[in-house]
Backbone as numpy.savetxt, mean C-alpha at the origin, in Angstrom:
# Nx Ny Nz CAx CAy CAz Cx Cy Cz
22.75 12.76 17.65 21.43 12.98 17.12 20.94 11.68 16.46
20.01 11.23 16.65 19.22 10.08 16.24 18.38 10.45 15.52
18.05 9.29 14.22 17.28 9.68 13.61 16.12 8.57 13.12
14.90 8.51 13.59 13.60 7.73 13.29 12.98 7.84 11.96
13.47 7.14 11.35 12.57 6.65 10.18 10.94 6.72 10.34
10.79 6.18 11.42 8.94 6.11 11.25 8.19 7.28 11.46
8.99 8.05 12.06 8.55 9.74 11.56 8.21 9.96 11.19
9.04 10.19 10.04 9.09 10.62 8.63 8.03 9.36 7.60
7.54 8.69 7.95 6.66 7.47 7.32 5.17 7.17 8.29
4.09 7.40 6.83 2.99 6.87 7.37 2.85 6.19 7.79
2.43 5.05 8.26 1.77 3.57 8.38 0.64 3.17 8.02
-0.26 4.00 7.82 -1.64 3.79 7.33 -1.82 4.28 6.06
-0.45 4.86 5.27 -0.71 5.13 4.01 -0.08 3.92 3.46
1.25 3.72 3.81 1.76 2.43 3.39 1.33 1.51 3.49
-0.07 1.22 4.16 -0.86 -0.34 4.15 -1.90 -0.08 3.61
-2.58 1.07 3.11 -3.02 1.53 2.02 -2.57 0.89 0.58
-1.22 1.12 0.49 -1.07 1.21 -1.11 -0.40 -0.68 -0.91
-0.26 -1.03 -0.36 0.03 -2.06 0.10 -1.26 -2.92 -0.22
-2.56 -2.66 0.54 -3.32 -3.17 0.27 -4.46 -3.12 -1.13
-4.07 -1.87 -1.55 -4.31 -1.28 -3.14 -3.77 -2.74 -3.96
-2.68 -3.13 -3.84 -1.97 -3.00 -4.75 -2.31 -5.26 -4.77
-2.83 -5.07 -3.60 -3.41 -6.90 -3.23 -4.67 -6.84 -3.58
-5.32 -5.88 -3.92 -6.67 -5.79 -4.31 -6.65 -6.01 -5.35
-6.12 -4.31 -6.23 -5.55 -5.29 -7.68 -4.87 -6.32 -8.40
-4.28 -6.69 -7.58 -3.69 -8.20 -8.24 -4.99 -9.62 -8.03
-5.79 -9.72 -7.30 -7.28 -10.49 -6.78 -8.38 -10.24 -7.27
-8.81 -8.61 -7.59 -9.57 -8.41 -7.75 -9.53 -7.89 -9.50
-8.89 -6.82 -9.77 -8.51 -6.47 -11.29 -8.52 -7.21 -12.59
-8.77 -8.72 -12.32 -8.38 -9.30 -13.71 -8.74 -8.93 -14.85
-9.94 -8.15 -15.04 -10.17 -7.26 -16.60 -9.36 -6.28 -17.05
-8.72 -5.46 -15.59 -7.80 -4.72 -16.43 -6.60 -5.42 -17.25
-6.83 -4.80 -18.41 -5.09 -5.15 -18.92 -3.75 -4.62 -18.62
-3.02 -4.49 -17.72 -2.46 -4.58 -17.45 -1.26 -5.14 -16.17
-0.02 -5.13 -16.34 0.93 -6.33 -15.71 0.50 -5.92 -14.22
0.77 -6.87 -13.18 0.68 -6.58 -11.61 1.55 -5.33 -11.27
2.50 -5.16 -11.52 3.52 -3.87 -11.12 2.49 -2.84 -11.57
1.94 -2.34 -12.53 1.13 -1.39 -12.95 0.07 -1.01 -12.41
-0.85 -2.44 -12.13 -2.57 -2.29 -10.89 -1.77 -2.03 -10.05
-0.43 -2.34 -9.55 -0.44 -1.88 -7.91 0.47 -0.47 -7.84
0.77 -0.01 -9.06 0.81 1.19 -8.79 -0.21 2.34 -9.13
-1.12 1.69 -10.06 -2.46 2.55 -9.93 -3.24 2.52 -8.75
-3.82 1.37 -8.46 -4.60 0.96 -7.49 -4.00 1.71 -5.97
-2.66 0.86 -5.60 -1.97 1.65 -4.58 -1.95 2.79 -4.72
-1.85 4.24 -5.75 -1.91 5.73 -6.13 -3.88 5.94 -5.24
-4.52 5.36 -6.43 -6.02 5.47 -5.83 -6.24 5.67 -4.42
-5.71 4.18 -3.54 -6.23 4.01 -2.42 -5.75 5.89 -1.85
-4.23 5.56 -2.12 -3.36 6.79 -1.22 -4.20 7.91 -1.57
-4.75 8.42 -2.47 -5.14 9.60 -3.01 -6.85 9.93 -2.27
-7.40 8.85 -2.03 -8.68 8.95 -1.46 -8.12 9.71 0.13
-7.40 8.05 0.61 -7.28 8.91 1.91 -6.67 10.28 2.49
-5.47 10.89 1.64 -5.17 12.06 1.90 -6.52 12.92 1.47
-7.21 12.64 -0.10 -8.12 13.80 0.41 -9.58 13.86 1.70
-9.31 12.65 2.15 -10.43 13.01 3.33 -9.46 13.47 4.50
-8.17 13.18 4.58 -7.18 13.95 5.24 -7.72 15.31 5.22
-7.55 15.71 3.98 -7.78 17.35 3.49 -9.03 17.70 3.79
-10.09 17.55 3.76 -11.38 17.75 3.81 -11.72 17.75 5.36
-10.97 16.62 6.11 -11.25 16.79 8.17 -9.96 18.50 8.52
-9.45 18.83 7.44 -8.40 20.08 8.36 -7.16 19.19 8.49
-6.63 18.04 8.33 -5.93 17.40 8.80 -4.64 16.96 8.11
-4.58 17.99 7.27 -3.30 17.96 6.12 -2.66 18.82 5.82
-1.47 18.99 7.00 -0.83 20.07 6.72 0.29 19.62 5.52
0.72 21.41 5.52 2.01 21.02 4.01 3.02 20.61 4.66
3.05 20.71 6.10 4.45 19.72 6.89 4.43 18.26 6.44
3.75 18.04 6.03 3.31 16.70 6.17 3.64 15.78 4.64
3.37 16.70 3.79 3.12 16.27 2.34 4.56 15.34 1.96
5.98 15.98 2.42 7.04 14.87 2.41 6.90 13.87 3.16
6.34 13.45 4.19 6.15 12.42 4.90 5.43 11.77 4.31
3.96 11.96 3.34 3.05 10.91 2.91 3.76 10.68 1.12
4.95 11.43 0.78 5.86 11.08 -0.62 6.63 10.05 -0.28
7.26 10.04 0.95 8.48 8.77 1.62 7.36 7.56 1.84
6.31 7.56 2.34 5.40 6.93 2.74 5.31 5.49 1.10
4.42 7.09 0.39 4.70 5.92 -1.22 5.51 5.46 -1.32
6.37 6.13 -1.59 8.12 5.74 -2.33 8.66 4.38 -1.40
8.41 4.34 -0.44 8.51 3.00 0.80 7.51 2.01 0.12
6.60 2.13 0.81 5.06 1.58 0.14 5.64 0.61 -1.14
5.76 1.64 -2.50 5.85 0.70 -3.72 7.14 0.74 -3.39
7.90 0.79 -2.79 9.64 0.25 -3.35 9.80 -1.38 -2.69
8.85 -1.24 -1.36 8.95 -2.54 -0.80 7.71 -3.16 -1.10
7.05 -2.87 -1.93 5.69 -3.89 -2.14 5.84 -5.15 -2.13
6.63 -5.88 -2.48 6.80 -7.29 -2.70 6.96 -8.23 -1.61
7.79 -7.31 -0.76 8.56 -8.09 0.46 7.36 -7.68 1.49
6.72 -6.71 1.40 5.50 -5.99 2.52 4.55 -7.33 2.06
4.13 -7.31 1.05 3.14 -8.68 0.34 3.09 -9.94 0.77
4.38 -10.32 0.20 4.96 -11.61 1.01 4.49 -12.00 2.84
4.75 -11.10 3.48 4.63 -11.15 4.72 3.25 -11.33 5.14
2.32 -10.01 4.55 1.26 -10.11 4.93 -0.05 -11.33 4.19
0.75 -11.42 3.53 -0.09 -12.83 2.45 0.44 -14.06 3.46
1.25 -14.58 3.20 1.80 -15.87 4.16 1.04 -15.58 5.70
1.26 -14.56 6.34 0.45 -14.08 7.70 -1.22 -14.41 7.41
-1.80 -14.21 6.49 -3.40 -14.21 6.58 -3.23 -15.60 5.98
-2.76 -16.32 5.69 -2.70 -17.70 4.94 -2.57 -18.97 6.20
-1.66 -17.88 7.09 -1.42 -19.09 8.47 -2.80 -18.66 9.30
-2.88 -17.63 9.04 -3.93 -17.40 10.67 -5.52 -18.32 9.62
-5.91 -17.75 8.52 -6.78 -18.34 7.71 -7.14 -19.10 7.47
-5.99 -19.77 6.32 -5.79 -20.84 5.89 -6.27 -20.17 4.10
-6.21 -19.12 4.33 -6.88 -18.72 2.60 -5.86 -17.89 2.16
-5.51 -18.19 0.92 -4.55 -17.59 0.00 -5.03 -15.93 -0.26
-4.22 -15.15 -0.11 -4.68 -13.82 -0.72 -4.05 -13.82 -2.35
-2.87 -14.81 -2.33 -2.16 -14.73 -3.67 -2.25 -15.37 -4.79
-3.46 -14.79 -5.98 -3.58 -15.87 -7.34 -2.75 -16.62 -7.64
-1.36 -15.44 -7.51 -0.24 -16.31 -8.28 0.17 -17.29 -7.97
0.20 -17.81 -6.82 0.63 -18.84 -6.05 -0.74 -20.11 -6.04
-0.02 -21.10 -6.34 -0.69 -22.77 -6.27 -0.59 -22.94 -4.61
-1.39 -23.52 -4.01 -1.29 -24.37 -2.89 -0.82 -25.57 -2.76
């Protein structure tokens, strides 16, 4: 028996909170608080919009609801290393930093 991880995992929620979480670190600077925190609010936000228009098209079953919890729990457990990738990726194809923190 084999077993697929991506199953059991969104992809469009995890680049959701993924991208939540690059928004708030770029965009957020009034809030007070540390980057780990905007990107787990921000990343919560994004995720929470799109499941409820999930809910609102018929399109959210309760089969589903553990799949979009692994989804987060993925999402923010690998935020950093998901970041990394996709920041350096829009930086080569670009040439524009998505990352404050980082000097050129």
């Amino acid at each position: 028996m084999e077993f697929d991880i991506l199953q059991h995992i969104d992809l469009i929620a995890v680049a959701l909170v993924i991208m939540g979480g690059i928004f708030a670190t770029k965009y957020a600077k009034g809030f007070n608080a540390n980057n780990a925190t905007k990107t787990l609010l921000f990343g919560s936000l994004f995720m929470a919009i799109y499941l409820l228009i999930k809910y609102l098209a018929g399109e959210l079953p309760k089969e589903d609801y553990s799949k979009y919890f692994v989804s987060y729990a993925v999402a923010t457990s690998l935020y950093e290393i998901f970041k990394k990738v996709i920041v350096d990726s829009v930086k080569r194809v670009t040439g524009n930093n998505l990352d404050n923190n980082k000097k050129d």
